[in-house]
Biopython code that builds the backbone (N, CA, C, O; Angstrom):
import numpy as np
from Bio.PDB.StructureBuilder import StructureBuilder

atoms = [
    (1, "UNK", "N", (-10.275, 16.496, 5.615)),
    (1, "UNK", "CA", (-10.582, 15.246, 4.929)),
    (1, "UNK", "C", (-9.511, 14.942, 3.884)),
    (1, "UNK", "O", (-8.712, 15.847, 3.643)),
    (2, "UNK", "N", (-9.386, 13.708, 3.193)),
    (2, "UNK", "CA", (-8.343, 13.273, 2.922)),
    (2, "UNK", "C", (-9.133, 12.265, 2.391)),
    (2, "UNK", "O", (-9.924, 11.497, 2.939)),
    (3, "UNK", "N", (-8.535, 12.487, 0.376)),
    (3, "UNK", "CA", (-9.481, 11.137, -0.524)),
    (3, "UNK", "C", (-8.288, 10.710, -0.685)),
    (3, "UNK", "O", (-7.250, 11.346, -0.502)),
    (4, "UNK", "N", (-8.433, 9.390, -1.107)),
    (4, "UNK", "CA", (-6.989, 8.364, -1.397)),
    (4, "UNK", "C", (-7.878, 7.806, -2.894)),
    (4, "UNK", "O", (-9.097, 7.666, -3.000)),
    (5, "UNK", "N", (-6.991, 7.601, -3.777)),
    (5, "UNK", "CA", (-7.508, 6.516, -4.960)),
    (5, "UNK", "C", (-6.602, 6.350, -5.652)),
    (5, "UNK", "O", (-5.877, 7.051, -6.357)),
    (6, "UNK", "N", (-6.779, 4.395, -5.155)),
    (6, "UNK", "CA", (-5.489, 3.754, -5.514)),
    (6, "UNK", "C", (-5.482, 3.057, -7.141)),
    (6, "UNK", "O", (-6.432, 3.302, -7.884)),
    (7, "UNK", "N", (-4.566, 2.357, -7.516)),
    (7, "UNK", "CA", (-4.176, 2.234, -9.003)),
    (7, "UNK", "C", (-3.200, 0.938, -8.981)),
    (7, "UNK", "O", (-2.335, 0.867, -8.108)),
    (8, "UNK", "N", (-3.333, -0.001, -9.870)),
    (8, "UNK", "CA", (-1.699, -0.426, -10.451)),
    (8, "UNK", "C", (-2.447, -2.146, -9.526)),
    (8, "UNK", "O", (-1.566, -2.875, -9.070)),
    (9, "UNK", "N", (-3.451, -2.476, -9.393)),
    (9, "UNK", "CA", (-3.351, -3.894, -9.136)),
    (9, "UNK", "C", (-4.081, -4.553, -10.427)),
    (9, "UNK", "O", (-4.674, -3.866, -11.259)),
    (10, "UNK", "N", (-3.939, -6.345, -10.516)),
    (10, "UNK", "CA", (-4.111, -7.210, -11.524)),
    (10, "UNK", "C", (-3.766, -8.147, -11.260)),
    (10, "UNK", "O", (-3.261, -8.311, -10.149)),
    (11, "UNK", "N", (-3.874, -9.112, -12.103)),
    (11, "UNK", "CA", (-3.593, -10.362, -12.646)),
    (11, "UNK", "C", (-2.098, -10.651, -12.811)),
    (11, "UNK", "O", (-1.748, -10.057, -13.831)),
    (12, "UNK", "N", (-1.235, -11.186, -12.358)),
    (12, "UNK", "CA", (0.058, -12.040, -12.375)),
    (12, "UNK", "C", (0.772, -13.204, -12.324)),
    (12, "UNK", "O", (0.726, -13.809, -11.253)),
    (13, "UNK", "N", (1.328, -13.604, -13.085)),
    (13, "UNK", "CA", (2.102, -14.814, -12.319)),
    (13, "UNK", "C", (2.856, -14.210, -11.959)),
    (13, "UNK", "O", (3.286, -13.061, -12.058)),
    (14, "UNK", "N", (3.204, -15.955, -11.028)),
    (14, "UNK", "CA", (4.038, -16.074, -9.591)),
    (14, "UNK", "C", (5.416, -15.607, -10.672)),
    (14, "UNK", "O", (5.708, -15.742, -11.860)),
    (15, "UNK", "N", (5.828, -15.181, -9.821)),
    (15, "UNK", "CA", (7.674, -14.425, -9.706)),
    (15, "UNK", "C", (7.405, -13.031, -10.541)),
    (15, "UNK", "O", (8.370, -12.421, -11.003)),
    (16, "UNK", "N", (5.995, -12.525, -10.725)),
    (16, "UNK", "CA", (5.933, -11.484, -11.546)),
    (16, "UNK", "C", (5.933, -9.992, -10.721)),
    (16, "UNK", "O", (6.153, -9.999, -9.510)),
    (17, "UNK", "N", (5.734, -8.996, -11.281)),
    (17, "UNK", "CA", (5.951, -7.824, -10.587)),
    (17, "UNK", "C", (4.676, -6.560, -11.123)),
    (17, "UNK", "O", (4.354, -6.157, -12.241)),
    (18, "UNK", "N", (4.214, -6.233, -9.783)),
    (18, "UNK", "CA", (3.040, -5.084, -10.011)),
    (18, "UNK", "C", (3.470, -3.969, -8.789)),
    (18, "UNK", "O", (3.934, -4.152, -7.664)),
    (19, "UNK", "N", (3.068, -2.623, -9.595)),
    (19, "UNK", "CA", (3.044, -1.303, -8.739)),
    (19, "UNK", "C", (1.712, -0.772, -8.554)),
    (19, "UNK", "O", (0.810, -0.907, -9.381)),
    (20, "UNK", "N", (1.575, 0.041, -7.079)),
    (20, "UNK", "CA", (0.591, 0.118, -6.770)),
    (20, "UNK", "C", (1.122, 1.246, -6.312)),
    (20, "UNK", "O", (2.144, 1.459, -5.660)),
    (21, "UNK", "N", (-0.491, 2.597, -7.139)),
    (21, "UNK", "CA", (-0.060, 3.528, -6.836)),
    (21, "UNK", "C", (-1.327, 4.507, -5.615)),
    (21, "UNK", "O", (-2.555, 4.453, -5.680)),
    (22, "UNK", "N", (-0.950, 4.868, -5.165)),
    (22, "UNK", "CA", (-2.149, 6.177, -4.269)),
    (22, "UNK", "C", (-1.766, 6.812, -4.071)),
    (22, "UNK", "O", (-0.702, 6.997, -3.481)),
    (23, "UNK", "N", (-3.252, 8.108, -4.935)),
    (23, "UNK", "CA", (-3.161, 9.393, -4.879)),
    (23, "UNK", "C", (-3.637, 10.016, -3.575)),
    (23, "UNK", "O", (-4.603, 9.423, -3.093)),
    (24, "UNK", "N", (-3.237, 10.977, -2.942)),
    (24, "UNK", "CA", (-4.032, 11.582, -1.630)),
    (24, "UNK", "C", (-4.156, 12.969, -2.193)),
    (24, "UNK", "O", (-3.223, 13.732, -2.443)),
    (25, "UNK", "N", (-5.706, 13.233, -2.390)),
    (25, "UNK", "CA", (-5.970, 14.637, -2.128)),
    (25, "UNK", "C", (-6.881, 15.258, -1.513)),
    (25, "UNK", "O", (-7.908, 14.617, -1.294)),
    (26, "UNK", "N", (-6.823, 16.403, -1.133)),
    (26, "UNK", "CA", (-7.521, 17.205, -0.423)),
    (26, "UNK", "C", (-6.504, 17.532, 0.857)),
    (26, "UNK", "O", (-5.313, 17.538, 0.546)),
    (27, "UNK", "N", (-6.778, 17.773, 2.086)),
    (27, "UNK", "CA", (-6.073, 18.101, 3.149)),
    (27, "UNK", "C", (-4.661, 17.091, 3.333)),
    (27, "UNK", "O", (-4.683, 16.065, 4.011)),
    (28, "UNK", "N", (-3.664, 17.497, 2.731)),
    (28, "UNK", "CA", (-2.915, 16.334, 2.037)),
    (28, "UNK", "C", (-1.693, 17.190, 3.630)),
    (28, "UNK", "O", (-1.107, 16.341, 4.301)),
    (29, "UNK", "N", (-1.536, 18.181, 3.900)),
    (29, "UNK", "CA", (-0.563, 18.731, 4.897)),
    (29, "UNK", "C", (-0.600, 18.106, 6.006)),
    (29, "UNK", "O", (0.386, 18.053, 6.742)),
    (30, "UNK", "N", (-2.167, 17.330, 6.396)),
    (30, "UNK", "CA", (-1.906, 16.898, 7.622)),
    (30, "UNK", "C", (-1.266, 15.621, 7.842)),
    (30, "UNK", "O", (-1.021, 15.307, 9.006)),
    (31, "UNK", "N", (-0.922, 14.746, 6.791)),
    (31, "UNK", "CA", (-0.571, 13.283, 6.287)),
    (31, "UNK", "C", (0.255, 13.279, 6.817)),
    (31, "UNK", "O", (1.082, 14.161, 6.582)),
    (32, "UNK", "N", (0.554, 12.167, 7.970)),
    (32, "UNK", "CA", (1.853, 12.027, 8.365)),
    (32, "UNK", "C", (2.601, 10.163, 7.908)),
    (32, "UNK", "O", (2.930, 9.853, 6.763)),
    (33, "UNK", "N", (2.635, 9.850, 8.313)),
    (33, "UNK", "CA", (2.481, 7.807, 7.847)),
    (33, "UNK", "C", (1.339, 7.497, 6.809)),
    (33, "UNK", "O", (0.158, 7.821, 6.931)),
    (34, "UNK", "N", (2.010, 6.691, 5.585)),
    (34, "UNK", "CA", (1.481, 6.305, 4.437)),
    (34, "UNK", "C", (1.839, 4.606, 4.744)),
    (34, "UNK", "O", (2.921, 4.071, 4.984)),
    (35, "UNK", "N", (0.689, 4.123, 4.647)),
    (35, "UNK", "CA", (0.798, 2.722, 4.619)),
    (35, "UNK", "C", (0.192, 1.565, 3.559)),
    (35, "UNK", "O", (-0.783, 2.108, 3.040)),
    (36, "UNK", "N", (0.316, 0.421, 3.094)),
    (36, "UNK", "CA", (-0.499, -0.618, 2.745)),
    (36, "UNK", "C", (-0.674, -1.615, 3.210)),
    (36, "UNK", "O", (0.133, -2.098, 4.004)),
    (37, "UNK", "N", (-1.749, -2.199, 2.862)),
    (37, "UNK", "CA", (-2.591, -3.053, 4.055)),
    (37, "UNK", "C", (-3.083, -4.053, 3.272)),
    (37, "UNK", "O", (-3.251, -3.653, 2.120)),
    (38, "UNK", "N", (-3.451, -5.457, 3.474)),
    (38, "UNK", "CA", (-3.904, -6.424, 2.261)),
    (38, "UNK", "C", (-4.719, -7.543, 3.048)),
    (38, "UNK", "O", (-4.155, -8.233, 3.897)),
    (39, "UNK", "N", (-6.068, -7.698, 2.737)),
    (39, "UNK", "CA", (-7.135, -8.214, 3.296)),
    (39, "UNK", "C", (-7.083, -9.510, 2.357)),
    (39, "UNK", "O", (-6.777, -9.341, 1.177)),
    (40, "UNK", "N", (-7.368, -10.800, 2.829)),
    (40, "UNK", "CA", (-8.399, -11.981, 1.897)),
    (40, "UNK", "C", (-9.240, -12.117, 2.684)),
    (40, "UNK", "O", (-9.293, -11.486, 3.740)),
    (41, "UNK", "N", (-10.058, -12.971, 2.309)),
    (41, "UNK", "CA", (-11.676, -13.504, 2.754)),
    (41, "UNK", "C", (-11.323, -14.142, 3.802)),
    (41, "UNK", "O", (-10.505, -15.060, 3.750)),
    (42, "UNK", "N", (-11.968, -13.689, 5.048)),
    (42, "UNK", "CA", (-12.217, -14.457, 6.146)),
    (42, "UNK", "C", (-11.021, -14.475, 6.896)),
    (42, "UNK", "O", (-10.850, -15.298, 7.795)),
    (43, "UNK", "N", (-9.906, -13.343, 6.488)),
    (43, "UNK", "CA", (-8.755, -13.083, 7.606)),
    (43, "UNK", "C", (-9.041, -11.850, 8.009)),
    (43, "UNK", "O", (-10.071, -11.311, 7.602)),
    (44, "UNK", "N", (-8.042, -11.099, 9.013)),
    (44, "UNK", "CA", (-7.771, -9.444, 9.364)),
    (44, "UNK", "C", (-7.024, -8.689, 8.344)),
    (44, "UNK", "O", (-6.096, -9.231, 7.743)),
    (45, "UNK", "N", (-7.305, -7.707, 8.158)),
    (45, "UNK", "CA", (-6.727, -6.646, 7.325)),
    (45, "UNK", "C", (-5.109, -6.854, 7.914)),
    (45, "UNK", "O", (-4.924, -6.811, 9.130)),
    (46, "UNK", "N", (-3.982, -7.076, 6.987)),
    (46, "UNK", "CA", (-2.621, -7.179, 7.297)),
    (46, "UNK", "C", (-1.945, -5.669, 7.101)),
    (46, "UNK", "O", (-2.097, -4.844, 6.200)),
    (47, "UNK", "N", (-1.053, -5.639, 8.436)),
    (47, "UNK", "CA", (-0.224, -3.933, 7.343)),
    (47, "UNK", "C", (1.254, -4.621, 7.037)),
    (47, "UNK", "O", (1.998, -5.157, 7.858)),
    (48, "UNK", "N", (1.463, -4.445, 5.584)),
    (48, "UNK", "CA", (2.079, -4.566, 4.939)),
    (48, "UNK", "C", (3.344, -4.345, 4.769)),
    (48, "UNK", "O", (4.234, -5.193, 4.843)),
    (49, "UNK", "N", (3.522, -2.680, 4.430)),
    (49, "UNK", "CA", (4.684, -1.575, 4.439)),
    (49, "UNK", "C", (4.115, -0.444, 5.081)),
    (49, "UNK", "O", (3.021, 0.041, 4.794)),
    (50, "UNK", "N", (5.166, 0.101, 6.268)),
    (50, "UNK", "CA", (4.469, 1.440, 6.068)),
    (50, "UNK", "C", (5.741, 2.439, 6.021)),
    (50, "UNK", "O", (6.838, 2.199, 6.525)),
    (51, "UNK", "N", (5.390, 3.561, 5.342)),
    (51, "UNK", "CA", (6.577, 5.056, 5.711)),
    (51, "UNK", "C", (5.517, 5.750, 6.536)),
    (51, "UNK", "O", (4.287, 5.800, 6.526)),
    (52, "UNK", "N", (6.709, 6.377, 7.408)),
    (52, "UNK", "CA", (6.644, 7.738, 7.985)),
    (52, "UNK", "C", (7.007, 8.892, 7.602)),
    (52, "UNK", "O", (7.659, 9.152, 6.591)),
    (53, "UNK", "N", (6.453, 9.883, 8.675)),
    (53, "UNK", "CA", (6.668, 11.342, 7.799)),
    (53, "UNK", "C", (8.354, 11.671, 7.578)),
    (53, "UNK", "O", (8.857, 12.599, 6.946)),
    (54, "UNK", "N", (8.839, 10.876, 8.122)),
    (54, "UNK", "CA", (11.033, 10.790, 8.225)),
    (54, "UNK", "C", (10.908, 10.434, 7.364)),
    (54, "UNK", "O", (11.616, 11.250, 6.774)),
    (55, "UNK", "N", (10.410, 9.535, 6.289)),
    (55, "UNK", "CA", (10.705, 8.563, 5.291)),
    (55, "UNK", "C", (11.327, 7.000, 5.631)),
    (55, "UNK", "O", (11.670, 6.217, 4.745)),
    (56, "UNK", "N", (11.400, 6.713, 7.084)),
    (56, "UNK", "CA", (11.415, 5.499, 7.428)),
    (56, "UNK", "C", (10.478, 4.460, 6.915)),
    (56, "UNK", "O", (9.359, 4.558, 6.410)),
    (57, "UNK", "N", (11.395, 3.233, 7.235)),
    (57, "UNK", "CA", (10.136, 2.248, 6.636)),
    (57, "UNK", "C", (9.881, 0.687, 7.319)),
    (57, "UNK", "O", (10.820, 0.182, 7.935)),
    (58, "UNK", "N", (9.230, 0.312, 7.255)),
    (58, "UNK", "CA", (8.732, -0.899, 7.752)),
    (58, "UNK", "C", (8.264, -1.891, 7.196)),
    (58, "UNK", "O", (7.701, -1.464, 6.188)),
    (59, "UNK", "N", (8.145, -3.103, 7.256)),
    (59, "UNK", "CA", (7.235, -4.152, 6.526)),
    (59, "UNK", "C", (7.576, -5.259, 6.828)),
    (59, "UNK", "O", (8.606, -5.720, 7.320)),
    (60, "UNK", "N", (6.282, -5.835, 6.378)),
    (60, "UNK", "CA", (5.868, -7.475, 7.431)),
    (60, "UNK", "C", (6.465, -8.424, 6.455)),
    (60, "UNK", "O", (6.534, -8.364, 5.227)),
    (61, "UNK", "N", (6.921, -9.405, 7.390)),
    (61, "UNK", "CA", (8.556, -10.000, 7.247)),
    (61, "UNK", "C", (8.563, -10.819, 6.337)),
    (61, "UNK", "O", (9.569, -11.467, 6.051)),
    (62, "UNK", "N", (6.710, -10.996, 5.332)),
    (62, "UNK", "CA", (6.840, -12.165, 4.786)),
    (62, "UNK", "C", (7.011, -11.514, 2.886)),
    (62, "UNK", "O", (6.971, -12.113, 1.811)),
    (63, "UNK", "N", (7.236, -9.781, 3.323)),
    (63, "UNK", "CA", (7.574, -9.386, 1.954)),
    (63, "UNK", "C", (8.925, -8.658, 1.806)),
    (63, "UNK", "O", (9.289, -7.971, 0.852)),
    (64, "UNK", "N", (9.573, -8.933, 2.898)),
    (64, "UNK", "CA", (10.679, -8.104, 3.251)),
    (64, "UNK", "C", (11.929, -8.642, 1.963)),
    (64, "UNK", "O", (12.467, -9.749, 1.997)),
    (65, "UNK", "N", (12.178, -7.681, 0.991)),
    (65, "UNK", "CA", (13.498, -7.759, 0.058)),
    (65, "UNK", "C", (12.497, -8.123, -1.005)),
    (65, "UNK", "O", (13.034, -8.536, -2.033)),
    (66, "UNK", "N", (11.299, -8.083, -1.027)),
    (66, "UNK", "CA", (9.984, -8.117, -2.301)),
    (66, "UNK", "C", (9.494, -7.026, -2.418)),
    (66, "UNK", "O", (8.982, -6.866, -3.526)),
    (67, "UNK", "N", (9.422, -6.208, -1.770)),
    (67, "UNK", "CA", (7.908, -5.351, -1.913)),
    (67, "UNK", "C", (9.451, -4.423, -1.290)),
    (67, "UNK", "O", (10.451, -4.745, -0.648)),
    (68, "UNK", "N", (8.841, -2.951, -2.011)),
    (68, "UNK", "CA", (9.441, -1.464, -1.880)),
    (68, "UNK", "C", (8.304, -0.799, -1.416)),
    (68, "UNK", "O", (7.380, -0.931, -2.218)),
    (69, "UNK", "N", (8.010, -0.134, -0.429)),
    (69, "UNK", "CA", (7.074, 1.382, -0.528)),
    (69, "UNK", "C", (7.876, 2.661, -0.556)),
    (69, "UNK", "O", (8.938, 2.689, 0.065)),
    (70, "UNK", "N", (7.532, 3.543, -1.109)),
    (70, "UNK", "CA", (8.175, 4.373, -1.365)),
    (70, "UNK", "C", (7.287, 5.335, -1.289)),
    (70, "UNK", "O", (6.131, 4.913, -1.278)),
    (71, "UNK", "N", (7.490, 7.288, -1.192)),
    (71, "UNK", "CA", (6.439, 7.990, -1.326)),
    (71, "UNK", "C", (6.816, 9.721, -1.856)),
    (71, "UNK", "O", (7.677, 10.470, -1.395)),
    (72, "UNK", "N", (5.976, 9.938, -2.803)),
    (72, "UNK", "CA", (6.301, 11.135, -3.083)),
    (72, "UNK", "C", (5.480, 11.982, -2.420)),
    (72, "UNK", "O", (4.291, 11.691, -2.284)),
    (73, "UNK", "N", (6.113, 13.385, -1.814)),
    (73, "UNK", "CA", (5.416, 14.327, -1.094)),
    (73, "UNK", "C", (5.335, 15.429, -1.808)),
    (73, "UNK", "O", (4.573, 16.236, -1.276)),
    (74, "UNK", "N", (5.938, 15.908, -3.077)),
    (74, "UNK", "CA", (5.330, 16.482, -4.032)),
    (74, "UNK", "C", (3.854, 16.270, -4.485)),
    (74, "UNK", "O", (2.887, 17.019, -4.343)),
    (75, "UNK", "N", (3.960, 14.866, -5.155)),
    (75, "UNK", "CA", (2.836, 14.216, -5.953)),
    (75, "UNK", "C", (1.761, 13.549, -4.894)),
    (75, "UNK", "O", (0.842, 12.839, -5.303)),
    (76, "UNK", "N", (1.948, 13.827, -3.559)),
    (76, "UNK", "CA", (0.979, 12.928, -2.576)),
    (76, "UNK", "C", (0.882, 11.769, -2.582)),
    (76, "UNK", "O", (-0.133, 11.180, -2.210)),
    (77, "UNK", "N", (2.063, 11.140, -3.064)),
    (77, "UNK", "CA", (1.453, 9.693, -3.322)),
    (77, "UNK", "C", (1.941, 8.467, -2.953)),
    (77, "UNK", "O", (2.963, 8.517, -3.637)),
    (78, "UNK", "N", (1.985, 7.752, -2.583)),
    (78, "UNK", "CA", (2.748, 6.852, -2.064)),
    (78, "UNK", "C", (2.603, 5.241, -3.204)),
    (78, "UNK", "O", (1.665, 4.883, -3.917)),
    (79, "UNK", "N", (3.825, 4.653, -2.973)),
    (79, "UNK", "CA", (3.719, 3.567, -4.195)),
    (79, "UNK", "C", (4.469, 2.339, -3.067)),
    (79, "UNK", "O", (5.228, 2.316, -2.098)),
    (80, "UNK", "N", (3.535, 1.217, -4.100)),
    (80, "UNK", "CA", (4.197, -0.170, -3.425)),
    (80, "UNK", "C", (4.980, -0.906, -4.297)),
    (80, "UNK", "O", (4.481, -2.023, -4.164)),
    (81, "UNK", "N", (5.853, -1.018, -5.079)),
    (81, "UNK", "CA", (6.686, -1.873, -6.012)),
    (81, "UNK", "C", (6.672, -3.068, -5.419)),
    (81, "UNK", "O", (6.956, -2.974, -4.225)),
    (82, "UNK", "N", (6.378, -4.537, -5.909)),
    (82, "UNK", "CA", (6.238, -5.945, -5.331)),
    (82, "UNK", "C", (6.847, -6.334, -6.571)),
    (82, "UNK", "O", (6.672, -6.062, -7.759)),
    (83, "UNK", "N", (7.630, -7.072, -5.892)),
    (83, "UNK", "CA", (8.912, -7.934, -7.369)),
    (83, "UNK", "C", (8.769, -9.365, -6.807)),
    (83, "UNK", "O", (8.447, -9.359, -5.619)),
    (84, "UNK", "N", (8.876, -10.202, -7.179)),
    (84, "UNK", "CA", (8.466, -12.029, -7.249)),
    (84, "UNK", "C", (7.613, -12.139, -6.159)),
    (84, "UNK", "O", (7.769, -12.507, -4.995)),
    (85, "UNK", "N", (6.386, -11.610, -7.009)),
    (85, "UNK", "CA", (5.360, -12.290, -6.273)),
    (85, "UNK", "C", (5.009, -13.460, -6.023)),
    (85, "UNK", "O", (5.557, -14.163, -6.873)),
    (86, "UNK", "N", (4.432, -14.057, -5.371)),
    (86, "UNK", "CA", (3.992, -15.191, -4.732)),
    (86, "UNK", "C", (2.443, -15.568, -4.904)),
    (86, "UNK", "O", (1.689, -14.616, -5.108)),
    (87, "UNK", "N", (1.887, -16.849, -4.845)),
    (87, "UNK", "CA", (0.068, -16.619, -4.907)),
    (87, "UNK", "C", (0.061, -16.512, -3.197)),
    (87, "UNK", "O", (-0.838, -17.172, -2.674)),
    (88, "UNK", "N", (0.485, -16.155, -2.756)),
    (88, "UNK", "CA", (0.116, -16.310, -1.213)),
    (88, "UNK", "C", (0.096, -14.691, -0.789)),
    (88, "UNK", "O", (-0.169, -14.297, 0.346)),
    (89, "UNK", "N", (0.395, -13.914, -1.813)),
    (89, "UNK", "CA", (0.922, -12.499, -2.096)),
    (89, "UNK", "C", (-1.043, -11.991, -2.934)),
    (89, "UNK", "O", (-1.081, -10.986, -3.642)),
    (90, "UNK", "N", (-2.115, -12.644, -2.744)),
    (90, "UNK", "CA", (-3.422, -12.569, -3.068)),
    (90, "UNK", "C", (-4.086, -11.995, -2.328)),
    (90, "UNK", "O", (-4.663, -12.400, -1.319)),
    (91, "UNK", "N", (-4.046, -10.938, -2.816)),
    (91, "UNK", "CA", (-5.254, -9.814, -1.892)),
    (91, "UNK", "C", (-5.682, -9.042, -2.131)),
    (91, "UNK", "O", (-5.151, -8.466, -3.080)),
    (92, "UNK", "N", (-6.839, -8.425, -1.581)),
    (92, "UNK", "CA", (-7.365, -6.760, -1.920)),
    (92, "UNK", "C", (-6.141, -5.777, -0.943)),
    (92, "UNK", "O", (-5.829, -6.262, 0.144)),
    (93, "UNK", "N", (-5.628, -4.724, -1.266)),
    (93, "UNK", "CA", (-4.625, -4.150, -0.763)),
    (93, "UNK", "C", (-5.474, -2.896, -0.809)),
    (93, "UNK", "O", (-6.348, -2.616, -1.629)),
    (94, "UNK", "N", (-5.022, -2.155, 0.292)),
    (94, "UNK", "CA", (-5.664, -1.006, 0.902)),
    (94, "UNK", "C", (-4.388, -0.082, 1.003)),
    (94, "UNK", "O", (-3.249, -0.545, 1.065)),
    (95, "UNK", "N", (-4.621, 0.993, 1.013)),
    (95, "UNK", "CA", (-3.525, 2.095, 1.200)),
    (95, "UNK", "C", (-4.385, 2.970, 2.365)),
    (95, "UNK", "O", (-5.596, 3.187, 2.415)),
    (96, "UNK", "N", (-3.522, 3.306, 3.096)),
    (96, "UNK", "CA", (-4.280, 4.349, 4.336)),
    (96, "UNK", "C", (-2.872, 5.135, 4.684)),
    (96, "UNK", "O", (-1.695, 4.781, 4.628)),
    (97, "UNK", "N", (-3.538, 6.386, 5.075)),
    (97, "UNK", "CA", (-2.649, 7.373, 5.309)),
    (97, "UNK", "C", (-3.474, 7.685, 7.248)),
    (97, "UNK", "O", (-4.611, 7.705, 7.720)),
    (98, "UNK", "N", (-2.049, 7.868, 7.774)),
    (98, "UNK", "CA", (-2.426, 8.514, 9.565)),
    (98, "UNK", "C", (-1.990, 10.294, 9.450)),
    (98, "UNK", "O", (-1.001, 10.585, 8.778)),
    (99, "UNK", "N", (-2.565, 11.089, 9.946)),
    (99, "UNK", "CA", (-2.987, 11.926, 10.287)),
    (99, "UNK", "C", (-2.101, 12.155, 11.242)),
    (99, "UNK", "O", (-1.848, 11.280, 12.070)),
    (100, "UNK", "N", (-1.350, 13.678, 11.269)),
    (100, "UNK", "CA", (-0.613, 14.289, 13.062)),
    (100, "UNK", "C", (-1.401, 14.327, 13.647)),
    (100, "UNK", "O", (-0.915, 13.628, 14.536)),
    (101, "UNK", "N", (-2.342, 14.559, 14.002)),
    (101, "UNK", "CA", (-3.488, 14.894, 14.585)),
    (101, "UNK", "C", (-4.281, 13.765, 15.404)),
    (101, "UNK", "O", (-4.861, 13.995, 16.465)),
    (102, "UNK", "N", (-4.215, 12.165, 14.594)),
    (102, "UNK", "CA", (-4.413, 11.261, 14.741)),
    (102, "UNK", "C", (-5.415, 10.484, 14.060)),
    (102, "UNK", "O", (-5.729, 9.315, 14.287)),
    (103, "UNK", "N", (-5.973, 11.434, 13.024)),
    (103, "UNK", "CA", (-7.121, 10.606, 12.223)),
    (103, "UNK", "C", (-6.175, 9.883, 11.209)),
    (103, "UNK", "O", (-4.974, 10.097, 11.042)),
    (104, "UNK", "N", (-7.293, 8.626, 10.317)),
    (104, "UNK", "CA", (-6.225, 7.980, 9.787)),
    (104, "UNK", "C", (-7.661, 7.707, 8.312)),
    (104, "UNK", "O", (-8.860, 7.833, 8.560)),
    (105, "UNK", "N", (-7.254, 7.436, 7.274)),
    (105, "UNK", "CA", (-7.827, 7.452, 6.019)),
    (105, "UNK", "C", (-8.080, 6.130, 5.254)),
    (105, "UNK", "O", (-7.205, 5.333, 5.592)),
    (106, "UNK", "N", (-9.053, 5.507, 4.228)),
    (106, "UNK", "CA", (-8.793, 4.333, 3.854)),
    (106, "UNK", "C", (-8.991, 4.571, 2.012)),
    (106, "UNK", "O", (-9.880, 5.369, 1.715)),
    (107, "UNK", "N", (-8.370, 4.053, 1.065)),
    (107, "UNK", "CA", (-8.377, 4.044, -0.331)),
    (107, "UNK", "C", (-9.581, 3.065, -0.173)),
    (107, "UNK", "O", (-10.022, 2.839, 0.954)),
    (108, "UNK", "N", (-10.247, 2.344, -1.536)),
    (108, "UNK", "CA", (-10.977, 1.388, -2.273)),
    (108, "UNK", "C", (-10.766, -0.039, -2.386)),
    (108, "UNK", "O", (-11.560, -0.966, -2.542)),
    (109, "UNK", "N", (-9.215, 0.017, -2.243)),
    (109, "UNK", "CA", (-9.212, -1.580, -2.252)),
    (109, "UNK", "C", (-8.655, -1.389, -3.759)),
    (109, "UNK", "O", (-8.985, -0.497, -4.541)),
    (110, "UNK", "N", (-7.777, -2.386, -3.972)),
    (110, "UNK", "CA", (-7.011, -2.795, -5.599)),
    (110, "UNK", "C", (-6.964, -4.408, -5.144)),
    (110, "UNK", "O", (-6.561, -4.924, -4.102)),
    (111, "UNK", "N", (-7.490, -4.935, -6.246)),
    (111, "UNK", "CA", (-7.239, -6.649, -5.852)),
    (111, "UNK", "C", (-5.935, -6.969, -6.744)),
    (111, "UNK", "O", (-5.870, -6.319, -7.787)),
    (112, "UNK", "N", (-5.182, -7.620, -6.559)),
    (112, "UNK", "CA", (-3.655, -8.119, -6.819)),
    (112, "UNK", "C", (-4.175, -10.047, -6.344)),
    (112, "UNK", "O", (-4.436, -10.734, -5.356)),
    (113, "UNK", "N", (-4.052, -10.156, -7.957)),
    (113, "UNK", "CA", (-3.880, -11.609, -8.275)),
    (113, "UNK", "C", (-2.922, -12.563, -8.684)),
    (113, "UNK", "O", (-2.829, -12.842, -9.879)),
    (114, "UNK", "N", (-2.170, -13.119, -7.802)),
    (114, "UNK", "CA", (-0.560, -13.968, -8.315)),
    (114, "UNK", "C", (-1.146, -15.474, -8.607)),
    (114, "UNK", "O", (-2.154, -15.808, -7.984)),
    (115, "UNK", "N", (-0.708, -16.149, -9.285)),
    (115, "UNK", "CA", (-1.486, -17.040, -9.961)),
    (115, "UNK", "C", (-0.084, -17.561, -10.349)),
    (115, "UNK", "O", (0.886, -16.858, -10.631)),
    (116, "UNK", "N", (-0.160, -19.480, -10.301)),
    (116, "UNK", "CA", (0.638, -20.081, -10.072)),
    (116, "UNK", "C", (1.017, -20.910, -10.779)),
    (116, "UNK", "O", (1.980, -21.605, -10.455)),
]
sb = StructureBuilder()
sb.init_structure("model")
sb.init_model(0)
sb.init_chain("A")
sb.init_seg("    ")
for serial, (resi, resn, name, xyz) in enumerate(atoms, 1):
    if name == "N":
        sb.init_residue(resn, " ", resi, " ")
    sb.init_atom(name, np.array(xyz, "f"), 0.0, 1.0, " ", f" {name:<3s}", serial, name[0])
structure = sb.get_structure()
């Protein structure tokens, strides 16, 4: 098993900048891909950024040269740096970690408010 609890969302204006942090503990060895994910009302859960266990990275094209994920494997934790945010950038953001094995994990939700 594998707890996640995430940190670092709020209130912003537009062109402003918030970090978002998640902790993973407990069976933290089997963690392979660290991702974030960002839901509003009445859409699908979006994935965001994700790293892999290489430290590769990915992310959806509408935050690409905004948003950093980054992840420490010391500290378990993986972080999202978002620099000029947008209000269209409004969501509850989820952090989930995948499993070698193939199970995959979900944080609480951090709501991130850009305001215009």
């Amino acid at each position: 098993q594998v707890q996640l609890v995430e940190s670092g969302g709020g209130l912003v204006q537009s062109g402003g900048s918030l970090r978002l942090s998640c902790i993973a503990s407990g069976s933290t060895s089997s963690i392979s891909s660290m991702a974030w994910y960002r839901q509003v009302p009445g859409k699908e859960r979006e994935l965001v950024a994700i790293t892999t266990a290489y430290g590769t990275t990915s992310y959806v094209d509408s935050v690409k040269g905004r948003f950093t994920i980054s992840r420490d494997n010391v500290k378990n934790t993986v972080y999202l740096q978002m620099n000029m945010l947008k209000p269209e950038d409004t969501a509850v953001y989820y952090c989930n970690v995948g499993e070698y094995r193939g199970g995959e994990y979900w944080g609480q939700g951090t709501q991130v408010t850009v305001s215009s």
